[in-house]
BALOBA-1460 file (C-alpha; in Angstrom, 3 decimals):
// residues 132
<rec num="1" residu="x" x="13.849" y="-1.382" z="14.083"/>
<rec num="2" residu="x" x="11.134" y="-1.874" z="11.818"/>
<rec num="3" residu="x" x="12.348" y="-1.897" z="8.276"/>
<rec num="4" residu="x" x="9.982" y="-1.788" z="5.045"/>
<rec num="5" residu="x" x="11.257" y="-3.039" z="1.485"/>
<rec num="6" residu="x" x="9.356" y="-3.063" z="-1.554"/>
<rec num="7" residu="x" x="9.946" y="-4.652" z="-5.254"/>
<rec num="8" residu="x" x="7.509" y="-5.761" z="-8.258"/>
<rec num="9" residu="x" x="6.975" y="-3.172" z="-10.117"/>
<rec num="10" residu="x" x="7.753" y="-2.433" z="-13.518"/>
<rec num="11" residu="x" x="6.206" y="-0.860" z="-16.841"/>
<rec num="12" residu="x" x="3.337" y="-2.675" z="-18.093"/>
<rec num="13" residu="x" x="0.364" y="-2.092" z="-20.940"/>
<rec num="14" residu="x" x="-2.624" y="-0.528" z="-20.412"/>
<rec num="15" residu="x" x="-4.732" y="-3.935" z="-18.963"/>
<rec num="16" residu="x" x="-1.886" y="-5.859" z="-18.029"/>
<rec num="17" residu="x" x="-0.742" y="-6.990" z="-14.070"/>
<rec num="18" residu="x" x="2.034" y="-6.242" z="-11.517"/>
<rec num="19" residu="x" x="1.927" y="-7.612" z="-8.098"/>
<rec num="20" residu="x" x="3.707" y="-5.592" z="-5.465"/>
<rec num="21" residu="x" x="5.223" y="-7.054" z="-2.349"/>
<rec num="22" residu="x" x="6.538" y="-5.777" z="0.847"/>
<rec num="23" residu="x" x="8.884" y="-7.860" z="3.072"/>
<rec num="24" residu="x" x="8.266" y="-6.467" z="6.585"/>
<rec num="25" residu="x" x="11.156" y="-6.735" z="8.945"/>
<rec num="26" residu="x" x="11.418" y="-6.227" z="12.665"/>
<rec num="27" residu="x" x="7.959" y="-6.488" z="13.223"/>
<rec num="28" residu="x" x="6.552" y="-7.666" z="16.564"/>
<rec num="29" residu="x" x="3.585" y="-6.493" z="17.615"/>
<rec num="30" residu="x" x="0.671" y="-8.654" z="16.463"/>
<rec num="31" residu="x" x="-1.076" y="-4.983" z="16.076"/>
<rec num="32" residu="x" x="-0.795" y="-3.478" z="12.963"/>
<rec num="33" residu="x" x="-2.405" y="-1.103" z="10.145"/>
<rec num="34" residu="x" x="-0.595" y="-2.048" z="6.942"/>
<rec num="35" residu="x" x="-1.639" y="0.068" z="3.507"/>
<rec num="36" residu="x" x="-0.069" y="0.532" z="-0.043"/>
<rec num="37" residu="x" x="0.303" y="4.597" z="-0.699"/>
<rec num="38" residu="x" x="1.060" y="6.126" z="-4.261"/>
<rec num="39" residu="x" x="2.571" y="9.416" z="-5.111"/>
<rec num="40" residu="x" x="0.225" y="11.800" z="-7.319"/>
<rec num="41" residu="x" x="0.156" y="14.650" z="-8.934"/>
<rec num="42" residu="x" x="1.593" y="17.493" z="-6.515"/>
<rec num="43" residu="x" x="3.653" y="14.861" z="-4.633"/>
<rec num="44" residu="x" x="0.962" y="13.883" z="-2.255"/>
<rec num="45" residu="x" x="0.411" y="10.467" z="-1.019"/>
<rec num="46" residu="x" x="-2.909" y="8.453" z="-1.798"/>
<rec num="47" residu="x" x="-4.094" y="5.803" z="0.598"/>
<rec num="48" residu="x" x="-4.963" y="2.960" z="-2.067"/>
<rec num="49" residu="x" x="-5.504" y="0.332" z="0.183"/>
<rec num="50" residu="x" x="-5.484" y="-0.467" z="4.237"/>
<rec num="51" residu="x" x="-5.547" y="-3.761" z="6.122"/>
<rec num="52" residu="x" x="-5.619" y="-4.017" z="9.669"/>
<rec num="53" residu="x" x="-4.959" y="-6.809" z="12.595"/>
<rec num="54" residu="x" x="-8.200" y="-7.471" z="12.298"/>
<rec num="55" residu="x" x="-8.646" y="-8.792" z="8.957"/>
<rec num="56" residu="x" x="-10.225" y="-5.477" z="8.056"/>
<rec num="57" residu="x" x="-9.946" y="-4.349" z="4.264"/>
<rec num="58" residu="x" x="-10.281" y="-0.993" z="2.887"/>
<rec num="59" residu="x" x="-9.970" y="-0.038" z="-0.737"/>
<rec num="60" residu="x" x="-9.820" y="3.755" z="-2.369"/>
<rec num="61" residu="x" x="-12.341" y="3.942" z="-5.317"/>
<rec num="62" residu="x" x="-9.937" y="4.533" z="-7.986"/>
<rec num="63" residu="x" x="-9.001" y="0.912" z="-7.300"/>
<rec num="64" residu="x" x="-11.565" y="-0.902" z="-5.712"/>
<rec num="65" residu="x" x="-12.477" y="-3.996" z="-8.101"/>
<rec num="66" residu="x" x="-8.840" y="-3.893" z="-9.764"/>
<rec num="67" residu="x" x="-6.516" y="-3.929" z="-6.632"/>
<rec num="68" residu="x" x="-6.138" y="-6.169" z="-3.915"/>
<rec num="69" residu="x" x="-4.598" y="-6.306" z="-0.897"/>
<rec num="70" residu="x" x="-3.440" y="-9.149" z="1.362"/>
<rec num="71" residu="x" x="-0.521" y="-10.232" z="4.341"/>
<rec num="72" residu="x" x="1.300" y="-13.610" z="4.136"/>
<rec num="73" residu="x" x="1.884" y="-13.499" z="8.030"/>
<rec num="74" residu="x" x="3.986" y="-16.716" z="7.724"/>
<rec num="75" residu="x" x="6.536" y="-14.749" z="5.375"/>
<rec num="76" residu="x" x="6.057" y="-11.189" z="7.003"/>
<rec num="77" residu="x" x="4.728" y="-9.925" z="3.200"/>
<rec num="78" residu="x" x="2.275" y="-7.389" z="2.697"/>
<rec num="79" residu="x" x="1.373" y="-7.709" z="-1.533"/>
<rec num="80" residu="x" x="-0.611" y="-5.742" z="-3.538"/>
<rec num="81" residu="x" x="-2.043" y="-7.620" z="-6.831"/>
<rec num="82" residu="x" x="-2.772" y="-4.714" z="-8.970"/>
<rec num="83" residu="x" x="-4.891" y="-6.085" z="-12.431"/>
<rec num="84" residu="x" x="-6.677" y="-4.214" z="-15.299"/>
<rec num="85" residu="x" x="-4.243" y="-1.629" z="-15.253"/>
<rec num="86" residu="x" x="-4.486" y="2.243" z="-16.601"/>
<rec num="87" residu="x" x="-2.167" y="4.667" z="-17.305"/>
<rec num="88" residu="x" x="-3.503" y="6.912" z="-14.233"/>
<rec num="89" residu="x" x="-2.008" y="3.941" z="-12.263"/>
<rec num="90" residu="x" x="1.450" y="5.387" z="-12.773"/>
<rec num="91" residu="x" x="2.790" y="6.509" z="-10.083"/>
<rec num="92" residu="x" x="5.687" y="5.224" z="-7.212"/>
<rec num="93" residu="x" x="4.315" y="3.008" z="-4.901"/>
<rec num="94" residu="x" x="4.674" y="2.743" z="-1.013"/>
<rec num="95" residu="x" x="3.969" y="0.316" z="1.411"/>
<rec num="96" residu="x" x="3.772" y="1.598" z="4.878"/>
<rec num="97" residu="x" x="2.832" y="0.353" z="8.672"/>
<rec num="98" residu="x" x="1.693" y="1.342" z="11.599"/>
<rec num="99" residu="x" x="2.402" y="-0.203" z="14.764"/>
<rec num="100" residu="x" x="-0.159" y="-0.833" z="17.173"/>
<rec num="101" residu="x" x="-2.086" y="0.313" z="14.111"/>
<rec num="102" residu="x" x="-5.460" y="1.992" z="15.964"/>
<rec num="103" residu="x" x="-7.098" y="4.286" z="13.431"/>
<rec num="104" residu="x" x="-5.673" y="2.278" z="10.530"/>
<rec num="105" residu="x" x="-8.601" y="3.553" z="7.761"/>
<rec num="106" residu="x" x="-8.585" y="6.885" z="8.802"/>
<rec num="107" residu="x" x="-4.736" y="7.123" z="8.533"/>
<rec num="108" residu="x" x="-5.074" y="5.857" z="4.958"/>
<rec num="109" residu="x" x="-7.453" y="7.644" z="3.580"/>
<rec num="110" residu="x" x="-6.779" y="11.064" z="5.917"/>
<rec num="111" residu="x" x="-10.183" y="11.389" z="7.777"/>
<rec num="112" residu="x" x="-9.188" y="14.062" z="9.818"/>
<rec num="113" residu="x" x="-7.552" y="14.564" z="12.465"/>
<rec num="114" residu="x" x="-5.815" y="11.660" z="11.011"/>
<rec num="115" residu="x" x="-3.698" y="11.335" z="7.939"/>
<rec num="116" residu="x" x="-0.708" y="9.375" z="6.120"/>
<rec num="117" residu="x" x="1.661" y="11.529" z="8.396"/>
<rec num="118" residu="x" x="0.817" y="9.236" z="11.339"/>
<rec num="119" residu="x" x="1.908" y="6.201" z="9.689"/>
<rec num="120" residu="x" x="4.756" y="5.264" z="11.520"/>
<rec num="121" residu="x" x="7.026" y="3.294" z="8.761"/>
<rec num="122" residu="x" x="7.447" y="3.716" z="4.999"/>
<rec num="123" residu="x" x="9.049" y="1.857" z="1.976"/>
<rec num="124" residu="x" x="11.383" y="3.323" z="0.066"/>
<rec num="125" residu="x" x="8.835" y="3.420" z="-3.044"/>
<rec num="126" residu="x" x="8.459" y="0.876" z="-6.040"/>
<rec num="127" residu="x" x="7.878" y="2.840" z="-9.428"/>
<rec num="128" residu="x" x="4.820" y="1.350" z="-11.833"/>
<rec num="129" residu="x" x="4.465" y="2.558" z="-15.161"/>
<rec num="130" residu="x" x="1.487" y="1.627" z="-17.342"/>
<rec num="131" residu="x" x="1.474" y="2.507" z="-20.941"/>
<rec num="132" residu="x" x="-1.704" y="3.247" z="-23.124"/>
């Protein structure tokens, strides 16, 4: 069973760094769609970020430029290196997967019929706090 566990965050300043991380466990299928998720306002989820089998990167606006995603295959980590942070970066944090992972931007960022719903595996959340 595929099991998702995230850590790293923490409250930070306004323009300060966290760097999530995600240890992926009982994953075996070389076909995947893995993407960081954050709770907003009205409790839904917001694709932030999406990479695929294929080396494929996808970033949400609010984040693109500050936040960056990559997998350390070797150690089964998905990360999230989040810099220049604001205080509309507070939120909890998710990592989630998808496994074989087809679809893998329009699950992220819902393009219908698509949505976070059909990712198959969540985290249990990591919260980040950013002060001003």
């Amino acid at each position: 069973q595929v099991q998702l566990a995230e850590s790293g965050g923490g409250s930070v300043q306004a323009g300060g760094s966290l760097r999530l991380s995600c240890a992926i466990s009982g994953h075996t299928d070389r076909n995947y769609c893995m993407a960081w998720f954050r709770l907003v306002l009205g409790n839904e989820r917001e694709g932030i970020a999406q990479i695929n089998m294929h080396g494929d990167i996808t970033y949400a606006d609010s984040v693109k430029g500050r936040f960056t995603i990559s997998k350390d295959n070797a150690k089964n980590t998905l990360y999230l290196q989040m810099n220049s942070l604001k205080p509309e970066d507070t939120a909890m944090y998710y990592c989630a997967a998808d496994f074989p992972g087809g679809q893998c931007g329009a699950r992220v960022f819902s393009v219908a019929p698509y949505g976070p719903e059909d990712m198959d595996y969540w985290g249990q959340g990591t919260q980040v706090t950013v002060s001003s």
